[in-house]
C-alpha positions in Angstrom: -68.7 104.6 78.3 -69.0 107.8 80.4 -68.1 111.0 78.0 -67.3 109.2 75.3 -66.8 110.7 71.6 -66.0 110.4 67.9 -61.6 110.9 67.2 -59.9 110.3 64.2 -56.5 109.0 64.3 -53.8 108.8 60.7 -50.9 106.3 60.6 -47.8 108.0 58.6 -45.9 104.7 58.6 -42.9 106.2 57.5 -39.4 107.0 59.0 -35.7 108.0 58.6 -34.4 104.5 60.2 -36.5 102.2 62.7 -35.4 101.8 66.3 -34.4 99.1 67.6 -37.2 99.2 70.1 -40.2 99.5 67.8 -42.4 97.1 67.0 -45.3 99.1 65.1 -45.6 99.1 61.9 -43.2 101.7 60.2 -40.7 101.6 57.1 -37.5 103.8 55.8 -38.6 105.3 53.1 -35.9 105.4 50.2 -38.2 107.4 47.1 -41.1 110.0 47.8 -43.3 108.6 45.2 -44.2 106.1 48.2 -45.6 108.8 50.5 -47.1 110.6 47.2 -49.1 107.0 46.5 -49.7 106.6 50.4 -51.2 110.5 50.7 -53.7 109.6 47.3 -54.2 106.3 48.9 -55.6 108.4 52.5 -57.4 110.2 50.7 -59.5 107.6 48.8 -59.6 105.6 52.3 -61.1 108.7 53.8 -64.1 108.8 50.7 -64.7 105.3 51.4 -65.2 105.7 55.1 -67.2 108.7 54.8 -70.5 107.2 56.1 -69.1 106.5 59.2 -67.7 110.3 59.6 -71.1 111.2 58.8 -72.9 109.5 61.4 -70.6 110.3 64.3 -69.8 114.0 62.7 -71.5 115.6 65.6 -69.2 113.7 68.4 -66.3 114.4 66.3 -63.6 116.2 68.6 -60.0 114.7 68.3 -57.9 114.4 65.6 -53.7 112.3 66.1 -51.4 112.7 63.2 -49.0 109.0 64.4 -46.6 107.0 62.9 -43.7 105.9 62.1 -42.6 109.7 62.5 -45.1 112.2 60.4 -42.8 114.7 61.1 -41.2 113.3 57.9 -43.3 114.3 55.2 -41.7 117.6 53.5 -44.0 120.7 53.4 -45.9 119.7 50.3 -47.2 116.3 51.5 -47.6 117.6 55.3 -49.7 120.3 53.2 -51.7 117.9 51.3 -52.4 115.6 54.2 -53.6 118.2 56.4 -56.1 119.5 53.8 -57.5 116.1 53.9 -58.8 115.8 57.4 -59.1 120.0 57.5 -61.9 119.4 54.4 -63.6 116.9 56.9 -63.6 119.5 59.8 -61.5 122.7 60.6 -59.1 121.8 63.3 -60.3 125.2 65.2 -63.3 123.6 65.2 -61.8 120.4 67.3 -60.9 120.2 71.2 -57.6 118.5 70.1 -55.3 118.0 67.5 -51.7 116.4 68.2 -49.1 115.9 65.9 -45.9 113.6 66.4 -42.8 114.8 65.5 -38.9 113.5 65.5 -36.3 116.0 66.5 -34.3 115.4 63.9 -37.4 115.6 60.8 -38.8 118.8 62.6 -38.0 122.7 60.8 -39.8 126.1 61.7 -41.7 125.7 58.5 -43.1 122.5 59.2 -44.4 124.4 62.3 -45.5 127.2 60.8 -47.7 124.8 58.8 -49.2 122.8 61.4 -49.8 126.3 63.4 -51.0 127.9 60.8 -53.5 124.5 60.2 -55.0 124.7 63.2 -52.6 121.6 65.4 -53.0 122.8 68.9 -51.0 119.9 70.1 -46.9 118.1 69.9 -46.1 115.0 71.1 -42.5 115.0 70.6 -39.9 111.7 71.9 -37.1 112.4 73.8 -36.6 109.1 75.0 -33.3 110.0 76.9 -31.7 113.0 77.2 -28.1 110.6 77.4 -26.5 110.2 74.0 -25.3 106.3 74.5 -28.5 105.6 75.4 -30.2 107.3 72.5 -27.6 105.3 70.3 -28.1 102.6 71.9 -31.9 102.8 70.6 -31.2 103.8 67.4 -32.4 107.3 67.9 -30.4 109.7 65.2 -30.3 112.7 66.8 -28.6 113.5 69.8 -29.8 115.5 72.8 -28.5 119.1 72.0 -30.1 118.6 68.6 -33.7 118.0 71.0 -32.9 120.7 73.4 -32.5 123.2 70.1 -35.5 121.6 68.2 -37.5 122.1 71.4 -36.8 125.5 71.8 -38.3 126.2 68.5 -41.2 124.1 68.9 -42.1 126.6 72.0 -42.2 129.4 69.9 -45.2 128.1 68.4 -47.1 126.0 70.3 -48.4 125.8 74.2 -49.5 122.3 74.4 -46.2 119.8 74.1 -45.8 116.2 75.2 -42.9 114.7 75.4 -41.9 110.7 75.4 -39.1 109.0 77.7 -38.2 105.4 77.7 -36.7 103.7 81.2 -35.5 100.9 82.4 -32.7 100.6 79.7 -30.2 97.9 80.5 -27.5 99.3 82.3 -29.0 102.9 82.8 -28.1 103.6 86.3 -30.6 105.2 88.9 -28.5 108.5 88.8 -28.7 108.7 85.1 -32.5 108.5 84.9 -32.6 111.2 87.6 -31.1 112.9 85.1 -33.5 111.9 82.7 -36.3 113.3 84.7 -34.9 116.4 85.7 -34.4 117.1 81.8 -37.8 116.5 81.6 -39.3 118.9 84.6 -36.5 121.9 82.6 -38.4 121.3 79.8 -41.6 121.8 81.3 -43.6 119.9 79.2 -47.8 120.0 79.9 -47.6 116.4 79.6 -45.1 113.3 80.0 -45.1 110.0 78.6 -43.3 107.3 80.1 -42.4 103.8 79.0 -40.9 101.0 80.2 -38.5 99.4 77.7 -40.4 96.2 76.0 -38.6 93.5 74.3 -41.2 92.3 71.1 -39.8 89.8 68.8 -38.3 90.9 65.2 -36.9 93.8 66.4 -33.3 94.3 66.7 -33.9 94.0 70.8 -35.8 90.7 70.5 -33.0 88.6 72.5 -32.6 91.5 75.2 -33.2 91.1 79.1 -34.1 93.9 80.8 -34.2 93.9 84.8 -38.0 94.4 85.9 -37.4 95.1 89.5 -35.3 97.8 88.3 -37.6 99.0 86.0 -40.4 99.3 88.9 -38.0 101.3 90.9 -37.4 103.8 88.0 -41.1 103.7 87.3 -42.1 105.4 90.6 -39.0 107.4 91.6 -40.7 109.0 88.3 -43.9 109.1 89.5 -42.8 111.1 93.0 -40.8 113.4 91.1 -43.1 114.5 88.6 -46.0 114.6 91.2 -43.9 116.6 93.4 -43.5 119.1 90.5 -47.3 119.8 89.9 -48.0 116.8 87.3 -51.2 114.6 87.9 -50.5 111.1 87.0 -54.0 110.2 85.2 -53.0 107.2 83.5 -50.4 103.9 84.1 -47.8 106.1 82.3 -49.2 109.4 81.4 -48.8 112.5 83.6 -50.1 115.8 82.6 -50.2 119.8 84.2 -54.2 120.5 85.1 -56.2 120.0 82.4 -53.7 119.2 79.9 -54.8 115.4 79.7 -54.9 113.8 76.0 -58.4 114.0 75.5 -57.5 111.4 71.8 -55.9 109.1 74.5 -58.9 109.0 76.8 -60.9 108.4 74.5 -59.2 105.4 73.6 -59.4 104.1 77.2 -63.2 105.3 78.1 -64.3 103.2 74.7 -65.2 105.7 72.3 -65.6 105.3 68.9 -62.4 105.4 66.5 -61.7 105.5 62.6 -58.2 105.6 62.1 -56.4 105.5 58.4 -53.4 104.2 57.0 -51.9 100.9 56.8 -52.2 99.1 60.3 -54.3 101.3 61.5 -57.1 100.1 64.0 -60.8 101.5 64.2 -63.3 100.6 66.5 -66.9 101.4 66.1 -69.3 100.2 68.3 -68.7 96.4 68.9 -66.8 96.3 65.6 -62.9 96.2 65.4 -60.7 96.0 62.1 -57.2 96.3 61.1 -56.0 97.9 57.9 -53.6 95.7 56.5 -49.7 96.4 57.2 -48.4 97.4 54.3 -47.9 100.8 52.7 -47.2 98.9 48.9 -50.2 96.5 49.7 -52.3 99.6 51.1 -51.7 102.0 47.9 -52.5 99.2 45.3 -55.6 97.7 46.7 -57.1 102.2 46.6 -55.7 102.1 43.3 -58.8 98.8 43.1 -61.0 100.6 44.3 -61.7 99.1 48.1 -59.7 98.6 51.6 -57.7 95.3 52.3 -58.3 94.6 56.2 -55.8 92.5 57.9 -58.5 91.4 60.0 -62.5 92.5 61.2 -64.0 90.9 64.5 -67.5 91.5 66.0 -66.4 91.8 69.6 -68.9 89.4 71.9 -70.2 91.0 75.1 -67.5 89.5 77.3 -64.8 91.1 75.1 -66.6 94.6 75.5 -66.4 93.9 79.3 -62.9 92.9 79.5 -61.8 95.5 77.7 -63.6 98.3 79.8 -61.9 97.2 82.7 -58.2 96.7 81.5 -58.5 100.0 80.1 -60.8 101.5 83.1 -58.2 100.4 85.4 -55.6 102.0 83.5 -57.0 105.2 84.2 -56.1 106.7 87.9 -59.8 107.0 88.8 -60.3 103.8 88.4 -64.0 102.4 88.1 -67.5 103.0 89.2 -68.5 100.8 91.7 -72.0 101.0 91.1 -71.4 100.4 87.4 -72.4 97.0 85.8 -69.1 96.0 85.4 -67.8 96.2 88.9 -70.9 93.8 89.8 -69.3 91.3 86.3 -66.3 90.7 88.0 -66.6 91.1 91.5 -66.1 87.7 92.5 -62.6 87.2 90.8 -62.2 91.1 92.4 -63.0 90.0 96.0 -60.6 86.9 95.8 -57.7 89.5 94.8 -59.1 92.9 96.9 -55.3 93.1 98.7 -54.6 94.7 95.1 -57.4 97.2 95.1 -58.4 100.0 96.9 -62.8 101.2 96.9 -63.0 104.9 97.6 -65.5 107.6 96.6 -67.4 104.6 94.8 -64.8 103.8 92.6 -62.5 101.3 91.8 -58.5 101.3 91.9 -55.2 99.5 91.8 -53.8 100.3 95.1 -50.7 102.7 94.1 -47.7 100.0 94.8 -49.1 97.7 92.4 -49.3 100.0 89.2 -46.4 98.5 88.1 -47.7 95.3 87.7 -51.1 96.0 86.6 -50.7 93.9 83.2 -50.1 90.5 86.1 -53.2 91.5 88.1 -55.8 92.2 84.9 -54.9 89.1 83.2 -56.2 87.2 86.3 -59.8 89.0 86.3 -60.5 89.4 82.8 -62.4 86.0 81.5 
């Protein structure tokens, strides 16, 4: 699993209003007693998990405040959450600590806070910097309220990613130019960058969105950005030198995992669970005393290996050639090479087929 480690990542489920994009698992929230009961409910979550922290406290390096937008919680609960995993391990202590945050749910205390807690790390959305476009996702705020949050969020921290979405129906080639060229003003250290999925029970579920075009988008991005100094590391991450999401990597190298909140995954070892999604379900069953899991699996050997190479692939350096898992799959790999490229002993999906990785992996994988 190469340099694998120990992160912890917290699900804040809540929001102002859903877009019409997301599928995760997020609610408005209507009374603060709800995040009250989901903060306690953390809390007792963390004490009965706190074997696990103990074995792997030594590996222990990332920390990723997610949601839902956390950004939400007034400065009393953002308090009292942060206290919770700064008890387990002070944050100057970590290599990484990100915290999501909504334009519109963001003030300079909230900073302050998180600055003064020890987050060394924003991942902010943008999405688009076009207003019918961010309406037409059901963002709430509107680009001069993220240019003006922004600007505030730089006063305090040095480390800033920012999310765009592409590929909206009817956004034109010029307009996401334009899109990208917000993005290189803002000069973000990193840059996520998503294509627009359709997932059922959303408000998007019966929308078509135009692939080919969405390809196009994807790598008049990745010229642009690369052109400007970014290092595209990942399928849709791009970073400055050494500003890579180290949480992120750890996902996709293998590491170990605890995460809280409701429908929150973990993954320790060759064990995988789900906390169950949702926030009234998750507060009663701490108020009982124990965790209810949406689901637990023991993953079988060929489920380890077919996840090491989806995500290995993922990553711009591909895989080790001389690695066991090369030699797993190199039959099915030989009878598709014309997608590949072998270099410096490793393994990659040659450049014009990034796009269509997902197509390629699902043919390999057993």
């Amino acid at each position: 699993m190469g340099n694998s480690f120990f992160s912890i990542y917290v699900h804040i489920p809540f929001c102002i209003k859903k877009c019409n994009y997301c599928s995760f698992y997020s609610i408005p929230f209507e009374k603060r007693e709800i995040i009250n009961d989901f903060i306690d409910s953390i809390s007792k979550e963390v004490e009965l998990r706190y074997e696990i922290i103990e074995k792997y406290f030594s590996l222990y390096k990332t920390l990723y405040f997610g949601g839902g937008t956390p950004s939400v919680l007034n400065l009393d609960e953002l308090e009292k959450l942060l206290n919770i995993f700064y008890r387990i391990k002070k944050f100057e202590d970590l290599d990484e600590v990100t915290f999501e945050l909504n334009p519109d749910t963001i003030d300079e205390n909230k900073l302050k806070l998180l600055k003064d807690y020890g987050v060394n790390r924003i991942s902010i959305g943008l999405e688009s910097s076009i207003d019918k476009y961010l309406e037409f996702l059901g963002r709430i705020y509107r680009f001069n309220t993220f240019v003006k949050k922004y600007e505030v969020v730089r006063k305090y921290f040095d480390n800033v990613n920012i999310d765009i979405i592409y590929g909206i129906p009817n956004q034109t080639e010029d307009e996401f130019i334009k899109d990208v060229l917000a993005l290189l003003n803002f000069k973000p250290e990193h840059i996520s960058a998503y294509a627009l999925e359709i997932h059922k029970e959303t408000p998007f579920e019966n929308l078509k969105v135009d692939e080919d075009l969405q390809s196009k988008f994807y790598f008049i991005l990745k010229e642009m950005l690369e052109k400007n100094g970014y290092i595209h590391y990942e399928i849709s991450n791009f970073s400055l030198p050494y500003k890579q999401s180290r949480h992120n990597i750890n996902y996709w190298i293998r590491g170990n995992y605890l995460s809280f909140g409701p429908s929150a995954c973990s993954l320790i070892e060759n064990l995988r669970w789900k906390n169950i999604s949702d926030v009234l379900l998750y507060n009663f069953s701490f108020k009982n005393g124990k965790i209810e899991l949406e689901y637990k699996e023991k993953l079988s050997e060929i489920d380890i290996m077919n996840e090491r190479l989806i995500l290995g692939l993922r990553m711009m350096n591909g895989v080790n050639i001389n690695d066991e898992l090369y030699s797993y799959y190199k039959d099915k790999i030989s009878n598709m090479i014309n997608y590949f490229e072998i270099g410096n002993e490793r393994l990659k999906i040659k450049k014009e087929y990034l796009f269509v990785s997902n197509y390629i992996l699902s043919r390999i994988i057993i």
